[in-house]
C-alpha positions as semicolon CSV with decimal commas, in nm:
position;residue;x (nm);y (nm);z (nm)
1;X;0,000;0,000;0,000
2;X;0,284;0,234;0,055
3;X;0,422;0,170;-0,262
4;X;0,126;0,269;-0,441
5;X;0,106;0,566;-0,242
6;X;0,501;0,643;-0,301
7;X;0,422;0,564;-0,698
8;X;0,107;0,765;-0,706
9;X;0,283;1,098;-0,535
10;X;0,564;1,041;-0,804
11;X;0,294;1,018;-1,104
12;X;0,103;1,338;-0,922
13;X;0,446;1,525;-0,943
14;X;0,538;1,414;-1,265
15;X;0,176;1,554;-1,431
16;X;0,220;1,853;-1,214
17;X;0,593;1,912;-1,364
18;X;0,418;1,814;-1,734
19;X;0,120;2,099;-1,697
20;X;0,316;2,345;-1,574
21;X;0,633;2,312;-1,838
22;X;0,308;2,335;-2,046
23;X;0,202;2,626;-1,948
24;X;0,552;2,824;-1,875
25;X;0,819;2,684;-2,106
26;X;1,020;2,672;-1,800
27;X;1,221;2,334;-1,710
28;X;1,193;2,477;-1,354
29;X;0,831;2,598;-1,366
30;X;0,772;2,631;-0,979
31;X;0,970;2,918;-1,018
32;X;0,770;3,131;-1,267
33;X;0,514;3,165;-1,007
34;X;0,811;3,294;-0,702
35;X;0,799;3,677;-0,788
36;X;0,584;3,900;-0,619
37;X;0,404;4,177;-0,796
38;X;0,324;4,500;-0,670
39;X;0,240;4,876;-0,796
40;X;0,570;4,972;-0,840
41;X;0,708;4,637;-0,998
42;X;0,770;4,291;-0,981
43;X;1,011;4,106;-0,678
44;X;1,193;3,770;-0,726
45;X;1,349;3,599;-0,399
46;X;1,750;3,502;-0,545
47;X;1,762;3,233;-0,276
48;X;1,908;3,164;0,071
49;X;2,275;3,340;0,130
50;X;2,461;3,388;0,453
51;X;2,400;3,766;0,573
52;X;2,632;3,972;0,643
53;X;2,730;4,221;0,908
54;X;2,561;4,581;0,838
55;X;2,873;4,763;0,918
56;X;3,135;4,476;0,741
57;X;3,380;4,635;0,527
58;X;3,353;4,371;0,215
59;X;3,010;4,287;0,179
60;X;2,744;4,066;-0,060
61;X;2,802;4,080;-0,419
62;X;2,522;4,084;-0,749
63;X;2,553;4,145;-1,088
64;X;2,284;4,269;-1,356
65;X;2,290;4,379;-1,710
66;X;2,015;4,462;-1,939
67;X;2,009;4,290;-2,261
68;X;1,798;4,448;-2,554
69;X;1,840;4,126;-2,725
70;X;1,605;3,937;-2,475
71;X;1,426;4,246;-2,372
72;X;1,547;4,129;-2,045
73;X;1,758;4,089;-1,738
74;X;2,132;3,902;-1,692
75;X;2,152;3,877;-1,294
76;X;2,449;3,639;-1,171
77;X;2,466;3,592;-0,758
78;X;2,670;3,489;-0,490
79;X;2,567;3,164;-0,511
80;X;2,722;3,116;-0,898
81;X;2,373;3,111;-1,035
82;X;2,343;3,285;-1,360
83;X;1,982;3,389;-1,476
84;X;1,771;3,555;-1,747
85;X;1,457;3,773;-1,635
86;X;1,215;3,909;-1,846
87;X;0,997;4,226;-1,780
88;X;0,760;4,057;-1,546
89;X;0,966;3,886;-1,319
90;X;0,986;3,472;-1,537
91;X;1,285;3,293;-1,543
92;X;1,401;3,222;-1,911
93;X;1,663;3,000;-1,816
94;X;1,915;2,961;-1,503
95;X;2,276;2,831;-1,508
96;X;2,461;2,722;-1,237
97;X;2,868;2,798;-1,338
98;X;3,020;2,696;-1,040
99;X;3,098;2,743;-0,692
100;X;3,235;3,090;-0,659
101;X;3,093;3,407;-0,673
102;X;2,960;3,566;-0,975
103;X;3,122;3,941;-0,917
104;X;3,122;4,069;-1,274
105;X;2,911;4,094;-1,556
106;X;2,934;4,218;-1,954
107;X;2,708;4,221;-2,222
108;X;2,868;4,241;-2,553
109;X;2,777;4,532;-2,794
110;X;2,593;4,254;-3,045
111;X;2,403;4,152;-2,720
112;X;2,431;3,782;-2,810
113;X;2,680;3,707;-2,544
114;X;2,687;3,747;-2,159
115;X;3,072;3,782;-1,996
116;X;3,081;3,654;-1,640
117;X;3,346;3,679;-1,384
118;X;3,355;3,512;-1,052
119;X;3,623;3,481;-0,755
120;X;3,666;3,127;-0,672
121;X;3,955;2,887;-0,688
122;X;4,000;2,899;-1,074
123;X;3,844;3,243;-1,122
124;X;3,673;3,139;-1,402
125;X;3,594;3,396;-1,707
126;X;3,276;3,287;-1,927
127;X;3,091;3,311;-2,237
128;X;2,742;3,259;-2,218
129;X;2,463;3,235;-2,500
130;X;2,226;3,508;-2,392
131;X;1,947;3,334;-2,583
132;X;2,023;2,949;-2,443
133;X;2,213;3,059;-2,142
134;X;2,486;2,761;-2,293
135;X;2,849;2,828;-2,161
136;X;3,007;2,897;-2,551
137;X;3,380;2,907;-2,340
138;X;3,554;2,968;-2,047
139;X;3,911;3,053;-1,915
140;X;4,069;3,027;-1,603
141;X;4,222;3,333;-1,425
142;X;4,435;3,102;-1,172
143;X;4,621;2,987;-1,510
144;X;4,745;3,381;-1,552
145;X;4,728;3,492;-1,208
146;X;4,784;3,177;-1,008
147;X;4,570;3,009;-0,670
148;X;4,620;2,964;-0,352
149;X;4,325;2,786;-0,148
150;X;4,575;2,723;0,146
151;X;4,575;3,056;0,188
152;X;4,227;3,192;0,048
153;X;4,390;3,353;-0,184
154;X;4,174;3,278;-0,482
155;X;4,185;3,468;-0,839
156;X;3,895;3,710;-0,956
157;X;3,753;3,829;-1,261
158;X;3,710;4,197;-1,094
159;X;3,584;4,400;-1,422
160;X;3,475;4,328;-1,785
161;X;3,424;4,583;-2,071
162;X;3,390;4,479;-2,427
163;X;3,469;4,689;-2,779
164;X;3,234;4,780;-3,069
165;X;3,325;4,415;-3,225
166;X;3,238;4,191;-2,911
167;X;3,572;4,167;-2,865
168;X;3,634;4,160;-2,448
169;X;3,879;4,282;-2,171
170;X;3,886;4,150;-1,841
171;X;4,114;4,248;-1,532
172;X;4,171;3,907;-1,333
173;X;4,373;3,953;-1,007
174;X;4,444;3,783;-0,656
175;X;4,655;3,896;-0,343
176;X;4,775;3,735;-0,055
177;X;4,842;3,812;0,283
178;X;5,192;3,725;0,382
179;X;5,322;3,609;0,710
180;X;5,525;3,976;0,744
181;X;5,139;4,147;0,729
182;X;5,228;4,294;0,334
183;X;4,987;4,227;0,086
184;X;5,137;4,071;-0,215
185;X;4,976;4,169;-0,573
186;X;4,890;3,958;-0,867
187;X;4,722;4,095;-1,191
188;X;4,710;4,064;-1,565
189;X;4,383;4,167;-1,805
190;X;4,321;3,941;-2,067
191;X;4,164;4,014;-2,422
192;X;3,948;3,747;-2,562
193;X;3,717;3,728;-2,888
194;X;3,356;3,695;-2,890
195;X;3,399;3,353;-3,036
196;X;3,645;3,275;-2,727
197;X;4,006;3,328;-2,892
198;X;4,221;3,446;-2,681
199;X;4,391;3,797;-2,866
200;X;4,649;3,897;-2,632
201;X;4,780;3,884;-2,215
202;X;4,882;4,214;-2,032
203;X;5,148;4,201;-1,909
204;X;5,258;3,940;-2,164
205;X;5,530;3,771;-1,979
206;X;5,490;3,847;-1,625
207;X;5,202;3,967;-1,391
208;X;5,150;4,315;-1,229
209;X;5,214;4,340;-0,912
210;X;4,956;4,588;-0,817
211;X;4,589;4,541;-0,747
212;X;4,422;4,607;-1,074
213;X;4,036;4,698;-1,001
214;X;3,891;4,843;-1,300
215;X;3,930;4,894;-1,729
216;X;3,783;5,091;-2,013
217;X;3,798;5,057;-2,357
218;X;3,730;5,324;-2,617
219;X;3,681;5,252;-3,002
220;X;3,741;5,620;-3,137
221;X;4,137;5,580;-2,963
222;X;4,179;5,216;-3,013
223;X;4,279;5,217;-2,637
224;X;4,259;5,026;-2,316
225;X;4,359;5,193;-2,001
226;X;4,400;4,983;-1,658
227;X;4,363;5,161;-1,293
228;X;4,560;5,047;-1,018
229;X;4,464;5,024;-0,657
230;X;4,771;4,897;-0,424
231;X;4,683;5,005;-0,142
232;X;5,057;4,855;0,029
233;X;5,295;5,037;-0,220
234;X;5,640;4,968;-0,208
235;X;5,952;5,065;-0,354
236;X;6,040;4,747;-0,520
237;X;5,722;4,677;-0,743
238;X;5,756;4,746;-1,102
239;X;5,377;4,822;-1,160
240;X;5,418;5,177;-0,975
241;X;5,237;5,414;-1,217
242;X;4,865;5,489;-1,160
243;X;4,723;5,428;-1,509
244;X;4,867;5,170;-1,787
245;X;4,717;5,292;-2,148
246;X;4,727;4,942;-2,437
247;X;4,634;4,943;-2,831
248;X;4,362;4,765;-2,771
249;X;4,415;4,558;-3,115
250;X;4,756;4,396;-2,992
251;X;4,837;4,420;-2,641
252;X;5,091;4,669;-2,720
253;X;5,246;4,896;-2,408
254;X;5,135;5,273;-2,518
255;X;5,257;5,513;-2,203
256;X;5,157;5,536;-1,844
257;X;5,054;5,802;-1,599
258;X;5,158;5,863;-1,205
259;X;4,926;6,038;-1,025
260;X;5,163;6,174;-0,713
261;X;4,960;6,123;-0,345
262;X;4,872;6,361;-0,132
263;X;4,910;6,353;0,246
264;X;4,771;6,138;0,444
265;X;4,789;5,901;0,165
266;X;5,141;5,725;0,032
267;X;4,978;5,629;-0,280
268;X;4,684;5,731;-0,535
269;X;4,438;5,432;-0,555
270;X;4,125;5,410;-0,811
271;X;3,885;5,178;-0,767
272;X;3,588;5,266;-1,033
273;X;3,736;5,426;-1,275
274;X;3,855;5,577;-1,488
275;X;3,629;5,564;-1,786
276;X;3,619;5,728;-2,110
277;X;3,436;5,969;-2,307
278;X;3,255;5,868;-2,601
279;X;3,422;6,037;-2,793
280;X;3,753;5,907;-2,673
281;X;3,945;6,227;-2,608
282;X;3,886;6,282;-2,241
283;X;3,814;6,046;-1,944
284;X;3,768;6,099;-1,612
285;X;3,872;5,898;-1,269
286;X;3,802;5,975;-0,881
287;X;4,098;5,866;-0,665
288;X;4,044;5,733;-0,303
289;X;4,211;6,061;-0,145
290;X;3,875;6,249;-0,238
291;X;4,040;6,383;-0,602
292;X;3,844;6,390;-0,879
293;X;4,029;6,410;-1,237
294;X;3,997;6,466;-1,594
295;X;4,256;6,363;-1,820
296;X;4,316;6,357;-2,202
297;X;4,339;6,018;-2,382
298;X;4,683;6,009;-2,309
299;X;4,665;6,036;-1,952
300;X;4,761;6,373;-1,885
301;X;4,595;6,564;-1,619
302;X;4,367;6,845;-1,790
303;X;4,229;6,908;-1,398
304;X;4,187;6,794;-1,046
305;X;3,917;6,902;-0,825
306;X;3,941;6,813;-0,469
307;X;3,559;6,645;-0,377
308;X;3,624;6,520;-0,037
309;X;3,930;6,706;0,124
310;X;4,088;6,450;0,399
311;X;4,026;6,628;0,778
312;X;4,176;6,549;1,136
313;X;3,953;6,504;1,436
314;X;4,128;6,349;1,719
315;X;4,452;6,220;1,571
316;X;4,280;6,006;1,318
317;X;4,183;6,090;0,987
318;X;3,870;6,065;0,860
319;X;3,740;6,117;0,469
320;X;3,499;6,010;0,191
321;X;3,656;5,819;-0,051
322;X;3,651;5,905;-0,432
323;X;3,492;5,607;-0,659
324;X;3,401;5,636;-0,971
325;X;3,431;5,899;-1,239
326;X;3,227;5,927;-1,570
327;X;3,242;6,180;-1,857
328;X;2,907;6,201;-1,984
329;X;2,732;6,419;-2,160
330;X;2,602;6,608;-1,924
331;X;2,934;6,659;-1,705
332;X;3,186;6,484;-1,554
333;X;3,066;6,309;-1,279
334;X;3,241;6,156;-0,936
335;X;3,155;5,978;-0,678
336;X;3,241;5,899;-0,358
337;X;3,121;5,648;-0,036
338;X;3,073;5,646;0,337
339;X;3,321;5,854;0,572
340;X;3,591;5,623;0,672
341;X;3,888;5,653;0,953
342;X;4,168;5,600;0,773
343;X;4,362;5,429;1,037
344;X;4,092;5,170;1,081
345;X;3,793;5,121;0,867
346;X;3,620;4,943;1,061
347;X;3,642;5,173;1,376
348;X;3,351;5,482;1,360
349;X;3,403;5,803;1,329
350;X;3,296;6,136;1,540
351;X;3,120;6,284;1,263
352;X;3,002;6,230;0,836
353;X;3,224;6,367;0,630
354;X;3,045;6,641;0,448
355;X;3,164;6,529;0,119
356;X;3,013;6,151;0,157
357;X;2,793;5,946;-0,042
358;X;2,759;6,227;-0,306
359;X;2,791;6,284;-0,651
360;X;2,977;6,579;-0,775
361;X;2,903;6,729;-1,147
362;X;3,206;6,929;-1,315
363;X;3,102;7,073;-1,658
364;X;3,409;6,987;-1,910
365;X;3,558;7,247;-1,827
366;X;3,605;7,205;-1,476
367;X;3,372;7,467;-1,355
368;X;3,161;7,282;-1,044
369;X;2,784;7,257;-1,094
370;X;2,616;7,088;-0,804
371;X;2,660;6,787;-0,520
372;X;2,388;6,562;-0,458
373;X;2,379;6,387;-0,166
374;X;2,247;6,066;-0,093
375;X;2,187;5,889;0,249
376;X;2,370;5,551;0,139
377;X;2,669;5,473;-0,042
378;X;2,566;5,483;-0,404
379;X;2,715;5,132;-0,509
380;X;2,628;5,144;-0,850
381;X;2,519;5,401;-1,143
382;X;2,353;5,320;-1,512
383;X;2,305;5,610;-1,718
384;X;2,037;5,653;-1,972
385;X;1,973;5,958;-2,135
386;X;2,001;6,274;-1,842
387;X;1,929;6,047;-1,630
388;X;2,161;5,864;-1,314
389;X;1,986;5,565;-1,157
390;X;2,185;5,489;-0,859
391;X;2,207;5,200;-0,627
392;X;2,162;5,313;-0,255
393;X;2,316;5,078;-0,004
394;X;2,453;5,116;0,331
395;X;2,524;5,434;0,552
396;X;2,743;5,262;0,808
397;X;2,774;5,578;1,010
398;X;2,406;5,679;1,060
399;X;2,263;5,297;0,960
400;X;1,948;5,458;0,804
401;X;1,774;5,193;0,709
402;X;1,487;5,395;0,506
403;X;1,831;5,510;0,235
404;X;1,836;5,172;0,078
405;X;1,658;5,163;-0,263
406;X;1,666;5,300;-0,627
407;X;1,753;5,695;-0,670
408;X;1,715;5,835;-1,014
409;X;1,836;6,170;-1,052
410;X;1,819;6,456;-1,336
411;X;2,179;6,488;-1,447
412;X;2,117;6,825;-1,601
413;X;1,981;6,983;-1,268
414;X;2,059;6,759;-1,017
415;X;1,658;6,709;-0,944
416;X;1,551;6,380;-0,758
417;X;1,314;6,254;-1,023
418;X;1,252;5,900;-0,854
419;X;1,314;5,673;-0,583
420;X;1,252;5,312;-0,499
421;X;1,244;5,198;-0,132
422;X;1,431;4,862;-0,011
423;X;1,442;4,677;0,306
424;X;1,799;4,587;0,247
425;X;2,093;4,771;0,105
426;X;2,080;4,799;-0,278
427;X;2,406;4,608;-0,463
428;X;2,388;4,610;-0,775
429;X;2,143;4,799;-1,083
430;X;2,062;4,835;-1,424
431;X;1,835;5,036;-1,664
432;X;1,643;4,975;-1,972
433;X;1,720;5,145;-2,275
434;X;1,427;5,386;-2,235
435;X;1,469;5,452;-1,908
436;X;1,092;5,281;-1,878
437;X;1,211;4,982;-1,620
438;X;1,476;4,942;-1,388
439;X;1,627;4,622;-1,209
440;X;1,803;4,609;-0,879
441;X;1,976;4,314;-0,622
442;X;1,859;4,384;-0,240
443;X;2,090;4,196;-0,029
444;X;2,007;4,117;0,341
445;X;2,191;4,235;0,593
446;X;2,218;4,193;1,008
447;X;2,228;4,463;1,191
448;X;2,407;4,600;1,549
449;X;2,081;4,464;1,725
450;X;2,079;4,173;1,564
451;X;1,820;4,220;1,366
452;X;1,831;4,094;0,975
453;X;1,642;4,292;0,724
454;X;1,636;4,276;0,322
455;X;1,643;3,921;0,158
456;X;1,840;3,835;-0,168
457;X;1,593;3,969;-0,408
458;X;1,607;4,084;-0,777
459;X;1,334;4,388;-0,823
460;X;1,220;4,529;-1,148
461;X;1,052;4,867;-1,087
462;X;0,848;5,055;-1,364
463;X;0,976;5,430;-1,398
464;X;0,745;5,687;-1,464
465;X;0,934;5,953;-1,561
């Protein structure tokens, strides 16, 4: 009797599986029916992942892209789950690449393929059919960078960008803590085809032994530029110089740039930037001192504006660092995060710094045109049109809980035109190429009272605009 029971629960699931396939097209089906709509959108739970500490310096990754070719979402997680979204919330397909964590994300200018980085053992670097969701190829960062799981010291794919012709560059890097407390450095970008050839290794030879965070590409110059981000500099590295410009074709060495430090600091670090123009000639970088620059395609400095000016209060110092920089066109735009003590991140600090969680808007010329403020660290911007739609996360210093959401602001006037409330801090967003619908990762978080709020959650809002 209970094996006809047993058989008759497995035929009941079985029809159950058949209908729904039926109705969804989905080989997971139960999952078309897990997002949540409301006025302002659509929500889809990501799954369980451990939360994190609110005030943690390194904190939950996510990844999303929009693709014009689907008319949909690329979100990749923590958990190495690679999705595709459309509009309303359904899962197209759903890929699991591994067991790291997906930390990058490009969509190639034909928007037929989907380049994903993750930090895991092998650091793996993928193609993936947007359509199918098929993994076309891969490549493993540990083979260029090296691995050491002894140590955690495990290789990431930190940034992607990709050309006019698909072709794509990706910064891959790993450090590792030595017994003597110095942080030792391994990077090297690599530039792959669309169709998965590898073109060309930077450095060819040897790594850098600097922290490479983030790359740009720009068709109109035929150049690649790489940021550095060392935070331990020492005398006896060879990568010293601040920017490193490559022909993009060939791997070539072009020229570099040094950015001298200014005091407190013993070395300029970028971390999001610096990017191009469009038109190639200019492009723009903030600098974790609080500087914001614009340089020519060369890298020489056309101006520096100081956007959060480094300030004593009780023997420690205390600042905002600078992010990311953008030349748009409608200013050049930096960034910067929460006020930090310099001496220890992690300890607080008596006071924000005034020049925190803003964005800054130069015209071209340098001239200063406005700061908005925000009450989280903006973690991540997509432009469309005049528009800025921002990520909101934390605000480890005043732990406002009501920051976290969606801000979309008028880049011509600096005008809040928009913003969408979440529990948890936002990660990670993206914007459709209208401007119509944006997508954002929520990521839980626990915080000093023990209390967790947020959930891993992809949300698609509708913007009225």
């Amino acid at each position: 009797m209970n094996k006809v029971k047993g058989y008759l629960a497995i035929s009941i699931l079985i029809l159950s599986w058949c209908a729904l396939y039926w109705l969804t097209g989905s080989r997971t089906p139960w999952n078309s029916f897990s997002s949540i709509r409301h006025e302002e959108g659509v929500t889809v739970y990501l799954g369980d992942i451990p939360t994190q500490n609110y005030d943690r310096m390194g904190f939950t990754k996510a990844v999303v892209r929009y693709t014009s070719a689907e008319n949909g979402w690329i979100v990749g997680t923590e958990r190495g789950e690679l999705f595709l979204f459309n509009h309303e919330g359904r899962q197209l397909w759903k890929r699991n690449l591994g067991i790291g964590k997906l930390i990058s994300l490009c969509i190639t200018n034909d928007g037929k393929l989907a380049v994903v980085g993750e930090q895991s053992p092998e650091g793996n670097l993928y193609g993936v059919n947007i359509h199918t969701g098929d993994i076309l190829w891969q490549y493993k960062s540990s083979d260029y960078v090296g691995s050491d799981v002894s140590q955690r010291s495990y290789p990431s794919v930190v940034h992607i960008v990709a050309d006019k012709d698909s072709n794509i560059y990706a910064n891959t890097y790993r450090f590792l803590m030595r017994k003597d407390g110095v942080r030792a450095y391994t990077g090297r970008m690599l530039a792959v085809s669309k169709e998965g050839k590898m073109l060309w290794q930077f450095p060819k030879n040897e790594a850098i032994d600097s922290w490479i965070n983030w790359c740009d590409v720009n068709d109109k110059n035929n150049r690649v530029v790489i940021s550095t981000s060392a935070y331990d500099f020492r005398t006896d590295m060879t990568y010293k110089d601040t920017m490193y410009f490559i022909d993009k074709n060939d791997g070539r060495f072009l020229n570099s740039t040094f950015v001298p430090s200014v005091p407190p600091f013993d070395n300029t670090v970028m971390r999001g930037s610096p990017n191009f123009s469009a038109d190639g000639e200019v492009l723009a970088a903030s600098c974790s001192d609080g500087r914001g620059f614009l340089f020519d395609k060369q890298g020489k400095i056309l101006w520096q504006r100081t956007i959060s000016q480094p300030t004593q209060i009780d023997g420690a110092w205390i600042n905002a660092s600078g992010r990311d920089g953008f030349a748009t066109p409608y200013g050049i735009i930096f960034t910067t995060i929460n006020t930090y003590n310099r001496e220890n991140w992690q300890l607080p600090t008596p006071m924000e710094h005034p020049g925190n969680n803003s964005i800054f808007v130069f015209n071209r010329d340098g001239t200063f045109r406005y700061q908005y403020r925000a009450d989280g660290t903006m973690e991540e911007l997509s432009f469309v049109d005049s528009l800025a739609v921002c990520a909101v996360g934390r605000n480890v210093r005043t732990h406002d809980y009501g920051a976290h959401g969606a801000l979309v602001i008028d880049l011509r006037n600096g005008q809040k035109r928009a913003f969408f409330h979440t529990e948890g801090p936002l990660q990670a967003i993206a914007v459709n190429r209208d401007g119509s619908q944006i997508a954002g990762i929520e990521a839980p978080a626990v915080t000093p009272q023990g209390k967790i709020i947020g959930a891993y959650r992809l949300h698609i809002w509708k913007n009225k605009f």
